[in-house]
PDB file with SEQRES, HELIX, SHEET and CRYST1 records, atoms N, CA, C and O in Angstrom:
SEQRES   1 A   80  UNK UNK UNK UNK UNK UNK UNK UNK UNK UNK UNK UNK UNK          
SEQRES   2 A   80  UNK UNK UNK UNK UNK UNK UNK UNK UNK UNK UNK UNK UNK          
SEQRES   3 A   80  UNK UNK UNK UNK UNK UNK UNK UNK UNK UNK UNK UNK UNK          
SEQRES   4 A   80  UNK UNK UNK UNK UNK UNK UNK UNK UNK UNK UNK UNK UNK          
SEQRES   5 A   80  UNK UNK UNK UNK UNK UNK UNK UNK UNK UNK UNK UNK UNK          
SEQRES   6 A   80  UNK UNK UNK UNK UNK UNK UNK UNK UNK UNK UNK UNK UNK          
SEQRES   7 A   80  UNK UNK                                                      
HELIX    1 AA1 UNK A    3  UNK A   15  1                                  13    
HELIX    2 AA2 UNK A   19  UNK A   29  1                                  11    
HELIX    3 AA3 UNK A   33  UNK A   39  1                                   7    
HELIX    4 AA4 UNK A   40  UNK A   45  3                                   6    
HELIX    5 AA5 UNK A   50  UNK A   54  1                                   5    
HELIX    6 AA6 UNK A   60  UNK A   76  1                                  17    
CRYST1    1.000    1.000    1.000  90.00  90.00  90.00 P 1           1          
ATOM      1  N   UNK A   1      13.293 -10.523   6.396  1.00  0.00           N  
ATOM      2  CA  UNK A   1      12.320 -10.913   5.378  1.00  0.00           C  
ATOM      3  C   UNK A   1      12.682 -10.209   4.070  1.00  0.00           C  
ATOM      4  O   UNK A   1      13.172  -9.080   4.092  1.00  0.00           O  
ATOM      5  N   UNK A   2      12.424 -10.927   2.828  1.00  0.00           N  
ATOM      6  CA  UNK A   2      12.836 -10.112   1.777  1.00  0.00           C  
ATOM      7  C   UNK A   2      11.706  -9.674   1.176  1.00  0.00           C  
ATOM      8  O   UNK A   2      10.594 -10.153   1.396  1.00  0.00           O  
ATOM      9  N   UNK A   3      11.996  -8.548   0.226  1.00  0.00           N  
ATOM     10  CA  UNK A   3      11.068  -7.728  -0.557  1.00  0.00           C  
ATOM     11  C   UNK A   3      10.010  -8.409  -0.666  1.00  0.00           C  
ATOM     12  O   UNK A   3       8.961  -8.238  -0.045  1.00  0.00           O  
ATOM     13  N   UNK A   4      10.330  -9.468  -1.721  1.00  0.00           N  
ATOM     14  CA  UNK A   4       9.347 -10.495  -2.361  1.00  0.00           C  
ATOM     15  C   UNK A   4       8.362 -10.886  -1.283  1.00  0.00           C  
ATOM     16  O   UNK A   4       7.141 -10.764  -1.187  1.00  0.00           O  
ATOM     17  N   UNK A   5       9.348 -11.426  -0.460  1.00  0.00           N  
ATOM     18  CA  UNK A   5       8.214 -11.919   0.856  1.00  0.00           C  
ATOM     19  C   UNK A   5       7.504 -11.311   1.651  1.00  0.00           C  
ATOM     20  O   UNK A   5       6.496 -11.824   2.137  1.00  0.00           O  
ATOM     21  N   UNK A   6       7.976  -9.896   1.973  1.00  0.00           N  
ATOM     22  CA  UNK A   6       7.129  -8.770   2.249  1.00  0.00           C  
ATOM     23  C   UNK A   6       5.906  -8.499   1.779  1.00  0.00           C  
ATOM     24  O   UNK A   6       4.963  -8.322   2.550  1.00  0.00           O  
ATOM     25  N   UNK A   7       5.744  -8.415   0.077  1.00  0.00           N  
ATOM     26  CA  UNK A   7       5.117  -7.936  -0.578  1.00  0.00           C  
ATOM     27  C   UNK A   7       3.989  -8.787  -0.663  1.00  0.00           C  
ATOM     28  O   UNK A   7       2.857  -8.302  -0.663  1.00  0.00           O  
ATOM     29  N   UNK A   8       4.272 -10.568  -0.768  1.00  0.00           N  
ATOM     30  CA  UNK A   8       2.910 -11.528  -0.790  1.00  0.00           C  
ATOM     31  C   UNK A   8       2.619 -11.083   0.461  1.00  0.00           C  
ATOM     32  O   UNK A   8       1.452 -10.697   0.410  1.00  0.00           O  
ATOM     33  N   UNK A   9       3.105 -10.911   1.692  1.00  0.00           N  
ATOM     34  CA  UNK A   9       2.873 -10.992   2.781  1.00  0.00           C  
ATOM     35  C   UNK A   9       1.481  -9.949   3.447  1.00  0.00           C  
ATOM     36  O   UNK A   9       0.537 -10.233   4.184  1.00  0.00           O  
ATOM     37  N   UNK A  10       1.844  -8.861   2.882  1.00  0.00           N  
ATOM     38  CA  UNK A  10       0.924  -7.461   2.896  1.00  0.00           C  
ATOM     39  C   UNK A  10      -0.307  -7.803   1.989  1.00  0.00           C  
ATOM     40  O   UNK A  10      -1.452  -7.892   2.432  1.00  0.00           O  
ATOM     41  N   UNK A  11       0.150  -8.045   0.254  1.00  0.00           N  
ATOM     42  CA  UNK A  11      -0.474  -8.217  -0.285  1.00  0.00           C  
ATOM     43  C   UNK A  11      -1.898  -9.527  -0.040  1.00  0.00           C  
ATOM     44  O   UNK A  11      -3.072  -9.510  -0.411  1.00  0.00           O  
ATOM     45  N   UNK A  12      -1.086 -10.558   0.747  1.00  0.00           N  
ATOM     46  CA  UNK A  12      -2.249 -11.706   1.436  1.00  0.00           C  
ATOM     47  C   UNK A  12      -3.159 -10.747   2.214  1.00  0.00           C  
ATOM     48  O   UNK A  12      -4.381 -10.677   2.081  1.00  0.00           O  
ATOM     49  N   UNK A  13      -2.139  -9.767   3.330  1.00  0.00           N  
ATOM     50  CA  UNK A  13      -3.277  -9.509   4.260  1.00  0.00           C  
ATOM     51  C   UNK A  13      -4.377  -8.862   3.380  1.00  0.00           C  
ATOM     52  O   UNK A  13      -5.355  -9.573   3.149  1.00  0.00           O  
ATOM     53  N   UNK A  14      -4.347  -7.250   2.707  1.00  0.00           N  
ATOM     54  CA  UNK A  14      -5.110  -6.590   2.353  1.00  0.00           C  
ATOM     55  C   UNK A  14      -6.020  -7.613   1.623  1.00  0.00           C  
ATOM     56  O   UNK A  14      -7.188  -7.363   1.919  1.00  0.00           O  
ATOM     57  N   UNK A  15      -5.911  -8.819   0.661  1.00  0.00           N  
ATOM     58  CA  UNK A  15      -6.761  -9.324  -0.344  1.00  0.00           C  
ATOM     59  C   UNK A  15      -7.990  -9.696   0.637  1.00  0.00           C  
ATOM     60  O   UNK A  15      -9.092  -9.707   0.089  1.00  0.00           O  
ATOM     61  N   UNK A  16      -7.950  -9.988   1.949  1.00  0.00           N  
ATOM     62  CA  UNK A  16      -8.846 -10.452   2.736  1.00  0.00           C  
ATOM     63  C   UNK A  16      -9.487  -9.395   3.788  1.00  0.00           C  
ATOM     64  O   UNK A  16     -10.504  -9.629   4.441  1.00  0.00           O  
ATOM     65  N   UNK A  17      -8.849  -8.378   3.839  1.00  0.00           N  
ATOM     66  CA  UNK A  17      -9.002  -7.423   4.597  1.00  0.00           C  
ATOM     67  C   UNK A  17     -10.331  -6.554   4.812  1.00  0.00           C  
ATOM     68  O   UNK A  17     -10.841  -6.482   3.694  1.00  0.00           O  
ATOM     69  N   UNK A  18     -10.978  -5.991   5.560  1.00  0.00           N  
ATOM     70  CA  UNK A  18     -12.101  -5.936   5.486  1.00  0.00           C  
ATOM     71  C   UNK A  18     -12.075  -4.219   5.360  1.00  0.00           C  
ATOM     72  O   UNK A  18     -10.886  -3.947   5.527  1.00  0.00           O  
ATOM     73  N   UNK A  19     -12.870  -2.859   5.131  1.00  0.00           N  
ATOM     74  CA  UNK A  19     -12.649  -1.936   4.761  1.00  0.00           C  
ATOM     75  C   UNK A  19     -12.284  -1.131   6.275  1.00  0.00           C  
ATOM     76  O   UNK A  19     -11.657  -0.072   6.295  1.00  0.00           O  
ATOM     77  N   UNK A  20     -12.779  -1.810   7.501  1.00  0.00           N  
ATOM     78  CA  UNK A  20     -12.464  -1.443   8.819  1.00  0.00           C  
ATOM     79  C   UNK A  20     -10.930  -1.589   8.465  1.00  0.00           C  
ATOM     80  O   UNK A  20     -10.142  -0.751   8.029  1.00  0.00           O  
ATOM     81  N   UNK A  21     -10.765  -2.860   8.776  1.00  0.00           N  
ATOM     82  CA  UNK A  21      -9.394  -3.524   9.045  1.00  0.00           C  
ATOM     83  C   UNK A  21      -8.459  -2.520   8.239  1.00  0.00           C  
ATOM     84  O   UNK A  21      -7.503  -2.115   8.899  1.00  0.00           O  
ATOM     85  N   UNK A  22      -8.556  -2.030   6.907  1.00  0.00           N  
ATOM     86  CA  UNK A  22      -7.670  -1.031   6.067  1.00  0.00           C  
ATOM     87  C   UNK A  22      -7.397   0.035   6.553  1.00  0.00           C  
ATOM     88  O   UNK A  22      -6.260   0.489   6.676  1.00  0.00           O  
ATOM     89  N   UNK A  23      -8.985   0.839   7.065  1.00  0.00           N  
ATOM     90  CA  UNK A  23      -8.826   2.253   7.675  1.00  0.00           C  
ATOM     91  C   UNK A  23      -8.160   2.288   9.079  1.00  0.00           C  
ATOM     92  O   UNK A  23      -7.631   3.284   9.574  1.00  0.00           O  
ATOM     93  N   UNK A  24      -8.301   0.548   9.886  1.00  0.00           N  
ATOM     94  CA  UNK A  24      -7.297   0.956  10.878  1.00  0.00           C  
ATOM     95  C   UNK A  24      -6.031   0.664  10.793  1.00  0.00           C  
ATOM     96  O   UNK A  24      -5.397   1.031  11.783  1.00  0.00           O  
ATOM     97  N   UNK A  25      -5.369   0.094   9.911  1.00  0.00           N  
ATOM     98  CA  UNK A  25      -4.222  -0.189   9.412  1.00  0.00           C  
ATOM     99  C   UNK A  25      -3.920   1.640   8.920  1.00  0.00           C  
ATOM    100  O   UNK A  25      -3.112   2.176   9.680  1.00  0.00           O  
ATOM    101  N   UNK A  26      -4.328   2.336   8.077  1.00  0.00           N  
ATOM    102  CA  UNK A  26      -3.970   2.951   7.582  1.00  0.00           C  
ATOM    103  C   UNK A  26      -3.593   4.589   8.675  1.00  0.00           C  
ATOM    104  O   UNK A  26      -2.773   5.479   8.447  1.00  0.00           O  
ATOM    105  N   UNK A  27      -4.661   4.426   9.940  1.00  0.00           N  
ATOM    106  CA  UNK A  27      -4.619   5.114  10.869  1.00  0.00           C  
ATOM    107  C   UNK A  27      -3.515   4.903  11.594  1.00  0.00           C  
ATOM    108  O   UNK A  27      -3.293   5.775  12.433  1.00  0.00           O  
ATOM    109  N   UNK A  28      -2.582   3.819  11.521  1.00  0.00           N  
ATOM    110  CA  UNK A  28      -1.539   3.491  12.627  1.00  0.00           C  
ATOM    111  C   UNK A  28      -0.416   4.205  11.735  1.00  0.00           C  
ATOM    112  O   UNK A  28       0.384   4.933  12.323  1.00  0.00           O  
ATOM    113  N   UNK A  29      -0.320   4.051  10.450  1.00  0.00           N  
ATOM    114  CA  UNK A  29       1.071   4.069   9.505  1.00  0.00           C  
ATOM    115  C   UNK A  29       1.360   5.416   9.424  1.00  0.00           C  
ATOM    116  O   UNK A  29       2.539   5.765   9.471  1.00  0.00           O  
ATOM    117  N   UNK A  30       0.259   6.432   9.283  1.00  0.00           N  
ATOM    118  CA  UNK A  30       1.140   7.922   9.625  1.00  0.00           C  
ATOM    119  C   UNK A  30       1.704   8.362   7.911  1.00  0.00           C  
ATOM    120  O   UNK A  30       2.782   8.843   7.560  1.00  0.00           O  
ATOM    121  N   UNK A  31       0.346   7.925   6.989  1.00  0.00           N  
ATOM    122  CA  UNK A  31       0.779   8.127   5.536  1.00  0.00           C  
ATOM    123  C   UNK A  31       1.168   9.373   5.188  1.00  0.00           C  
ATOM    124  O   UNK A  31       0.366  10.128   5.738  1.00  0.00           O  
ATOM    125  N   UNK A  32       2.114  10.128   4.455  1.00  0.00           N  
ATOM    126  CA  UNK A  32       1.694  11.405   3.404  1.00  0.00           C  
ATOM    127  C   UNK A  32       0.227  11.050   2.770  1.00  0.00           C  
ATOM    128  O   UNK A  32      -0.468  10.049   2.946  1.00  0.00           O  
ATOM    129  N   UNK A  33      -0.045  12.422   1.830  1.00  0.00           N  
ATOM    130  CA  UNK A  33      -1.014  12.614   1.242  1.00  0.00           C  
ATOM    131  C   UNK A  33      -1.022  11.499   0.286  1.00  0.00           C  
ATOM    132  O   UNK A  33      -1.913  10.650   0.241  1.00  0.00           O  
ATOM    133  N   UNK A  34       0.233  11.548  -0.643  1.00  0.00           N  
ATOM    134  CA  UNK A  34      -0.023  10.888  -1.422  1.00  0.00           C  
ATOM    135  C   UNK A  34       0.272   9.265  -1.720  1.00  0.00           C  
ATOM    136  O   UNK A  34       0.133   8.535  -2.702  1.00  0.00           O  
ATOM    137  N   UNK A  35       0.879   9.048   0.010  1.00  0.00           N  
ATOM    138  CA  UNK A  35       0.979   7.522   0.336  1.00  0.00           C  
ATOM    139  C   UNK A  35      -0.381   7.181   0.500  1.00  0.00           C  
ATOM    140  O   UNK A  35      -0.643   5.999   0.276  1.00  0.00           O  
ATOM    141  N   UNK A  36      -1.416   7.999   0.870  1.00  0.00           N  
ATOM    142  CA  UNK A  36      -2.845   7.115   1.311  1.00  0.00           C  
ATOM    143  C   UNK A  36      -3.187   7.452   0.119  1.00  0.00           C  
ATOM    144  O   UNK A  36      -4.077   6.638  -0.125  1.00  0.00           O  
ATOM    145  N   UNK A  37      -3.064   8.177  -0.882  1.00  0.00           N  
ATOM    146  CA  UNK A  37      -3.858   8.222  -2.573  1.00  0.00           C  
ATOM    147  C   UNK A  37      -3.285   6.735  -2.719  1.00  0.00           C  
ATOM    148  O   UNK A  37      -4.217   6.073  -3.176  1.00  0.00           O  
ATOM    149  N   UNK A  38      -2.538   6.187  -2.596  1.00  0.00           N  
ATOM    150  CA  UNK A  38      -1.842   5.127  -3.230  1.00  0.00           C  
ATOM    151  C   UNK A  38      -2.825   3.865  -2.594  1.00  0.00           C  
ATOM    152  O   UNK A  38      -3.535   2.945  -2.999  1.00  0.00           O  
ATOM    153  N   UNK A  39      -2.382   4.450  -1.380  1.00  0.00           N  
ATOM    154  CA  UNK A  39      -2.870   2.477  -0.578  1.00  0.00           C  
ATOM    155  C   UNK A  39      -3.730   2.575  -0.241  1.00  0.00           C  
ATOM    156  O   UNK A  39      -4.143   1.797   0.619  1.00  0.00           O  
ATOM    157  N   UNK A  40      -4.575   3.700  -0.779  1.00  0.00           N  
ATOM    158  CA  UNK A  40      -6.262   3.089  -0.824  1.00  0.00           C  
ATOM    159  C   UNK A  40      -6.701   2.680  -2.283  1.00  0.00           C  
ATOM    160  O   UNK A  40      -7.523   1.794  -2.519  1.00  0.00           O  
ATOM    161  N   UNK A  41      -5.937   3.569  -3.394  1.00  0.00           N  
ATOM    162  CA  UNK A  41      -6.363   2.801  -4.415  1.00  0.00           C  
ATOM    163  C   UNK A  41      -5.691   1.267  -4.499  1.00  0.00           C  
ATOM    164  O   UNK A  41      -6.244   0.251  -4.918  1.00  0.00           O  
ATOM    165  N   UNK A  42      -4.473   1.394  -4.029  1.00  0.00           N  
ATOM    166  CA  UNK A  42      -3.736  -0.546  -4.467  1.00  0.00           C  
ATOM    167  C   UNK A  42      -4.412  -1.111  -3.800  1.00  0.00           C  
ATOM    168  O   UNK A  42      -5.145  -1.970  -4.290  1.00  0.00           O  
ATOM    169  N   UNK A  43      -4.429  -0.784  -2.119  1.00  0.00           N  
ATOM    170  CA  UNK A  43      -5.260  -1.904  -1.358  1.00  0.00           C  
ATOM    171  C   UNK A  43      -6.691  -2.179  -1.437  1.00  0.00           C  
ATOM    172  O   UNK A  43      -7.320  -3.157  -1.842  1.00  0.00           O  
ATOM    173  N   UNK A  44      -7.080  -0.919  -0.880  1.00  0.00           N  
ATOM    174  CA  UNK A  44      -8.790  -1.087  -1.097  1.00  0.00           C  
ATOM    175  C   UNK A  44      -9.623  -1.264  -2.291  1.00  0.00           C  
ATOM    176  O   UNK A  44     -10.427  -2.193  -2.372  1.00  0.00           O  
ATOM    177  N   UNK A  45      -9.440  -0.344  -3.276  1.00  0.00           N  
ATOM    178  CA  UNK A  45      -9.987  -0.324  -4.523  1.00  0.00           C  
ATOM    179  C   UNK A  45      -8.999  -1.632  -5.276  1.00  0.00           C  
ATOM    180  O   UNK A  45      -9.549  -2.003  -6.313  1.00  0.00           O  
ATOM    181  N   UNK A  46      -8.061  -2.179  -5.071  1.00  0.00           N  
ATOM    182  CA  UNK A  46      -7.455  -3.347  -5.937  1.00  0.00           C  
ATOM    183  C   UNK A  46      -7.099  -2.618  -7.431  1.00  0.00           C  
ATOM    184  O   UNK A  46      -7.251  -3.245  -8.479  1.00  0.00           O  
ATOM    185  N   UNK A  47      -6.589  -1.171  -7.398  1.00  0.00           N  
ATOM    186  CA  UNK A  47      -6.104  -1.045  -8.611  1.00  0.00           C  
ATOM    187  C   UNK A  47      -4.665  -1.208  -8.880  1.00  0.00           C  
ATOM    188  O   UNK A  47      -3.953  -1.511  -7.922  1.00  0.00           O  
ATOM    189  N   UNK A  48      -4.138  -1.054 -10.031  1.00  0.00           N  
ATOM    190  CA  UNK A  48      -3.126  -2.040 -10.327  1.00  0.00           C  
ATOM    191  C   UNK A  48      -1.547  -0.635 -10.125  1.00  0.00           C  
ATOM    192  O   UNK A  48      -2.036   0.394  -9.658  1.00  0.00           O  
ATOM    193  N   UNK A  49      -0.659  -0.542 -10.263  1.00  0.00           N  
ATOM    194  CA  UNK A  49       0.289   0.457 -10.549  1.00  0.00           C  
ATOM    195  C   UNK A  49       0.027   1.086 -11.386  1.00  0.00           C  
ATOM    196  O   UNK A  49       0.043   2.295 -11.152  1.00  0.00           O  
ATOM    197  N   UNK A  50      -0.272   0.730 -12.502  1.00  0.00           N  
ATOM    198  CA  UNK A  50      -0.240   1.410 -13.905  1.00  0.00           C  
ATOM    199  C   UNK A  50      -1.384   2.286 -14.104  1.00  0.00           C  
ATOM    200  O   UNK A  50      -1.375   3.396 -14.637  1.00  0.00           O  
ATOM    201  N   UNK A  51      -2.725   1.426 -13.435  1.00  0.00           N  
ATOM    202  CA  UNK A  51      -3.668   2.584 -13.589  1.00  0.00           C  
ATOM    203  C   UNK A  51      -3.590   3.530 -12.502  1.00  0.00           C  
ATOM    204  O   UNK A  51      -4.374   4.479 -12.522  1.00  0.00           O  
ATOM    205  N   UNK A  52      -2.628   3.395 -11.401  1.00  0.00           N  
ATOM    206  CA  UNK A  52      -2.680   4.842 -10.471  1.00  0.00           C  
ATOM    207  C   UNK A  52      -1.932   5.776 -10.705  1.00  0.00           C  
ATOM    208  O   UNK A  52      -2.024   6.934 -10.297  1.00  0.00           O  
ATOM    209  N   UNK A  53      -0.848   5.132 -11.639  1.00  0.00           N  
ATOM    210  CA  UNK A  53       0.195   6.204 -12.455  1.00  0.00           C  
ATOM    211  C   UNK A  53      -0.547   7.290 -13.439  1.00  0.00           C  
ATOM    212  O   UNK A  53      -0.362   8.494 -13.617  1.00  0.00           O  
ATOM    213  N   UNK A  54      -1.640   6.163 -14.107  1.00  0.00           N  
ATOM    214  CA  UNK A  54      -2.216   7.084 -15.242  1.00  0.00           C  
ATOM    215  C   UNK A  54      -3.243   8.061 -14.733  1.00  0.00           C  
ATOM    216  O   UNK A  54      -3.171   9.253 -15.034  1.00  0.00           O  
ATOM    217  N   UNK A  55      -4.187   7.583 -13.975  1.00  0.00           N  
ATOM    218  CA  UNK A  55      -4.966   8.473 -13.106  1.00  0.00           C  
ATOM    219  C   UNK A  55      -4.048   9.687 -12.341  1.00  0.00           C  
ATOM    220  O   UNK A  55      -4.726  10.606 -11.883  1.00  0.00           O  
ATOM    221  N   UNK A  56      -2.979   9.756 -12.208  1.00  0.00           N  
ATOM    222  CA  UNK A  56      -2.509  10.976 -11.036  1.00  0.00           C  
ATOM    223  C   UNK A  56      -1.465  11.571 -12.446  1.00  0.00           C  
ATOM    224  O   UNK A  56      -1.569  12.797 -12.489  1.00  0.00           O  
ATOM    225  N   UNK A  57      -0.697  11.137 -13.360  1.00  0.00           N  
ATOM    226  CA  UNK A  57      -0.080  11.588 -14.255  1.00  0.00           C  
ATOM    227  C   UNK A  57       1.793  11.299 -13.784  1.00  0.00           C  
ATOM    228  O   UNK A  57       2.770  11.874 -14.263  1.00  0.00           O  
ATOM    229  N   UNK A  58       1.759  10.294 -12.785  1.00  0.00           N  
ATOM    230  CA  UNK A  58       2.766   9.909 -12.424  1.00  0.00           C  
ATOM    231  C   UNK A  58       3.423   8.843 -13.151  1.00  0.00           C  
ATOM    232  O   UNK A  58       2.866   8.311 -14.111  1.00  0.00           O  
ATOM    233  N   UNK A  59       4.438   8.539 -12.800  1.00  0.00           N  
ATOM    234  CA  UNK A  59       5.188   7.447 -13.038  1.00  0.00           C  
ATOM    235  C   UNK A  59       5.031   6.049 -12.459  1.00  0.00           C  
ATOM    236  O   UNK A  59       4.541   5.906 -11.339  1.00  0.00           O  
ATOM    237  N   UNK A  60       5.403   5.086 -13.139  1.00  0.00           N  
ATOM    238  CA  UNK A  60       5.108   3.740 -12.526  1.00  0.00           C  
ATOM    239  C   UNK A  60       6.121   3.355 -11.105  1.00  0.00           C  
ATOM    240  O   UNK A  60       5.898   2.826 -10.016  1.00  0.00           O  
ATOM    241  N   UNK A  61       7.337   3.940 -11.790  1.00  0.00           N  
ATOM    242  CA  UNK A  61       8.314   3.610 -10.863  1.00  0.00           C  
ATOM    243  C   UNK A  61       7.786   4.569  -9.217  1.00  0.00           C  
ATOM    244  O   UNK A  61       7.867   4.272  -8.025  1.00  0.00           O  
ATOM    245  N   UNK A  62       7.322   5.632  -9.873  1.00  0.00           N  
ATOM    246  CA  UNK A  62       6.927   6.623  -8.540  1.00  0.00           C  
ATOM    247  C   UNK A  62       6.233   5.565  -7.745  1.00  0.00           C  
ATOM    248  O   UNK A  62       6.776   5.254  -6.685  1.00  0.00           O  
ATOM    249  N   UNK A  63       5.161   4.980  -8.068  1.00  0.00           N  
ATOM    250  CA  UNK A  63       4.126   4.234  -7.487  1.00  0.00           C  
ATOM    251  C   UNK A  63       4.743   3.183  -6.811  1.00  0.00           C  
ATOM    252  O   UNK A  63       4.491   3.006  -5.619  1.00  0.00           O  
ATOM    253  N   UNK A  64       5.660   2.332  -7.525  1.00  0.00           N  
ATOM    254  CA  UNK A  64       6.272   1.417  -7.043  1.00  0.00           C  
ATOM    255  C   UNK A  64       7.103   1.850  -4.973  1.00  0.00           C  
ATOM    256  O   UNK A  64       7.234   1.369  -3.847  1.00  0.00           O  
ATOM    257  N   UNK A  65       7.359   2.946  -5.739  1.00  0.00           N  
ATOM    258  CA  UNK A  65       8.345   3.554  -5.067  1.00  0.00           C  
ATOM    259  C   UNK A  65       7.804   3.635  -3.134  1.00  0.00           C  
ATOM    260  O   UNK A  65       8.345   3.468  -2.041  1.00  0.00           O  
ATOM    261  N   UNK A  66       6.710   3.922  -3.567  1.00  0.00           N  
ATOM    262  CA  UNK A  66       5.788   4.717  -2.316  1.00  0.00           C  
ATOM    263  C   UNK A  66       5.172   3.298  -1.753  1.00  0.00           C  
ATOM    264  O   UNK A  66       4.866   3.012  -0.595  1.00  0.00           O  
ATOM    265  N   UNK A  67       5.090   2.515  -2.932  1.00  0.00           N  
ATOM    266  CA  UNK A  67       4.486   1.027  -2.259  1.00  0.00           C  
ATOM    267  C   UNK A  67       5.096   0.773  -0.971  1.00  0.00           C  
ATOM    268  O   UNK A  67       4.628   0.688   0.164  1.00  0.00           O  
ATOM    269  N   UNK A  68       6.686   0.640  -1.617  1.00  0.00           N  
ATOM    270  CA  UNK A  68       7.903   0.151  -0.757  1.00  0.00           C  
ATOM    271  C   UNK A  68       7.794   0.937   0.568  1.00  0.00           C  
ATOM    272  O   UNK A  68       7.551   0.541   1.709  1.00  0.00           O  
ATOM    273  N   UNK A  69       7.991   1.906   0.182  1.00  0.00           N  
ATOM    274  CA  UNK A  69       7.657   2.610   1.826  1.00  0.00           C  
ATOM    275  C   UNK A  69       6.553   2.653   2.467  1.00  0.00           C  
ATOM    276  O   UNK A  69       6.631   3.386   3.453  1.00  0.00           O  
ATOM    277  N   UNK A  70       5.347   2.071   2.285  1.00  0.00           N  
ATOM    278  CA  UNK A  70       4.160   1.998   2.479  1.00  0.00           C  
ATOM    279  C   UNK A  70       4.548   0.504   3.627  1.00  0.00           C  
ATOM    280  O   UNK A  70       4.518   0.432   4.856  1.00  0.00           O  
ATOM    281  N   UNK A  71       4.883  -0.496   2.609  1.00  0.00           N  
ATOM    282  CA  UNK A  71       5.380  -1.726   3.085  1.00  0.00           C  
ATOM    283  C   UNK A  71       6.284  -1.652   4.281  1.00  0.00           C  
ATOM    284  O   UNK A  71       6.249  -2.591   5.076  1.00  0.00           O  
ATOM    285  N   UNK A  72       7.240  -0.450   4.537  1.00  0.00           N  
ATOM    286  CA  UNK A  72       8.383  -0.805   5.248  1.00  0.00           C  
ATOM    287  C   UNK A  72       7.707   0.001   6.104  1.00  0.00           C  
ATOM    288  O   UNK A  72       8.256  -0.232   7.181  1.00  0.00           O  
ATOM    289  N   UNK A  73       6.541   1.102   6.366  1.00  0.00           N  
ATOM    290  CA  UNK A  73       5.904   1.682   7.595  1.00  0.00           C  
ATOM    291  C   UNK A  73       4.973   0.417   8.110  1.00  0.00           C  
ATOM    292  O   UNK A  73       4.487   0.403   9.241  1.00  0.00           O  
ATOM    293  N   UNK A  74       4.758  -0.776   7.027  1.00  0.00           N  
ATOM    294  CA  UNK A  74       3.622  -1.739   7.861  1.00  0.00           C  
ATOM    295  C   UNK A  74       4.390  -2.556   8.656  1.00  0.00           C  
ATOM    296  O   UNK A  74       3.958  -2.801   9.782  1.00  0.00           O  
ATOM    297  N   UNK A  75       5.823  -3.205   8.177  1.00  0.00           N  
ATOM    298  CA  UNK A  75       6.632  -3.547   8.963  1.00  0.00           C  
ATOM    299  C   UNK A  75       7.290  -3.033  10.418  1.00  0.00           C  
ATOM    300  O   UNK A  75       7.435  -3.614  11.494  1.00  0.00           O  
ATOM    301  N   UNK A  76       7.641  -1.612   9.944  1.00  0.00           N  
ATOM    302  CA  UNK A  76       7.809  -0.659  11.287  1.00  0.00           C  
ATOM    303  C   UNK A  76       6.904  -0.623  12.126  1.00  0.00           C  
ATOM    304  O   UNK A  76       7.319  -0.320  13.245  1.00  0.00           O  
ATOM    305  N   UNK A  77       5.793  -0.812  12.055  1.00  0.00           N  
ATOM    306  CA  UNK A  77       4.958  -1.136  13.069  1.00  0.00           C  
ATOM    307  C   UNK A  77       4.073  -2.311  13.373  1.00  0.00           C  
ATOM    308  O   UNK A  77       3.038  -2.534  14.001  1.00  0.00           O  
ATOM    309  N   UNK A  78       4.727  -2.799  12.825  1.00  0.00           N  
ATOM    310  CA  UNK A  78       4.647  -4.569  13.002  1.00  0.00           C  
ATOM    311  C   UNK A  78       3.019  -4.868  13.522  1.00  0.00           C  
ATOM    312  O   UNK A  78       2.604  -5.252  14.616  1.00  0.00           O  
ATOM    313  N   UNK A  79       2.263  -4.507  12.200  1.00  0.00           N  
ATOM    314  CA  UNK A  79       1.315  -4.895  11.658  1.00  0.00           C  
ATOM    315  C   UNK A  79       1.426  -6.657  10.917  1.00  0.00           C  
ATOM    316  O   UNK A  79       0.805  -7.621  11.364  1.00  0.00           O  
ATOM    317  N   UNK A  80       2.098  -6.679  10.069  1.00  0.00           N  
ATOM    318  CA  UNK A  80       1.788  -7.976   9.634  1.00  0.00           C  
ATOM    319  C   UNK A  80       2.600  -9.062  10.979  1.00  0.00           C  
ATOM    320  O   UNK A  80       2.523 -10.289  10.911  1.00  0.00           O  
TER     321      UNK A  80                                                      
END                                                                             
C-alpha cells in the first residue's frame, strides 16, 4: 500500500471513529509520549499539523514525521 493510500486509509477510519474506538486503537500501538500528544490531537481533537507544531514549539516536518510512524505502528498491527 502506498503512503498516500495509507494515509486516506487511517485518516477515513479516525474521521468516523468513536472516542472508545481511538483509546482502543491507541492502547494496542505502544505510542511514545509524544506520539500520543500527536494522535490525540490529529485524530481525536481533528487538529491540523501546523497547529500542533505551534502549540508544542515544534516543527511541521517533526509532526509529519511521527504521523508516519504512527501510521506504520497502525499497519504493524493490522488495525486498518
Amino acid at each position: 500500500m502506498k503512503i498516500s493510500e495509507l494515509s486516506k486509509d487511517v485518516n477515513k477510519f479516525f474521521s468516523t471513529a468513536t472516542k472508545q474506538q481511538i483509546e482502543d486503537v491507541e492502547e494496542i500501538l505502544n505510542l511514545t509520549e509524544l506520539q500520543t500528544k500527536i494522535f490525540w490531537m490529529f485524530y481525536a481533537e481533528e487538529k491540523n499539523a501546523g497547529y500542533i507544531a505551534d502549540t508544542f514549539g515544534w516543527s511541521q516536518s517533526k509532526i509529519y514525521n511521527e504521523l508516519a510512524r504512527i501510521r506504520k505502528k497502525i499497519v504493524k498491527a493490522s488495525i486498518l
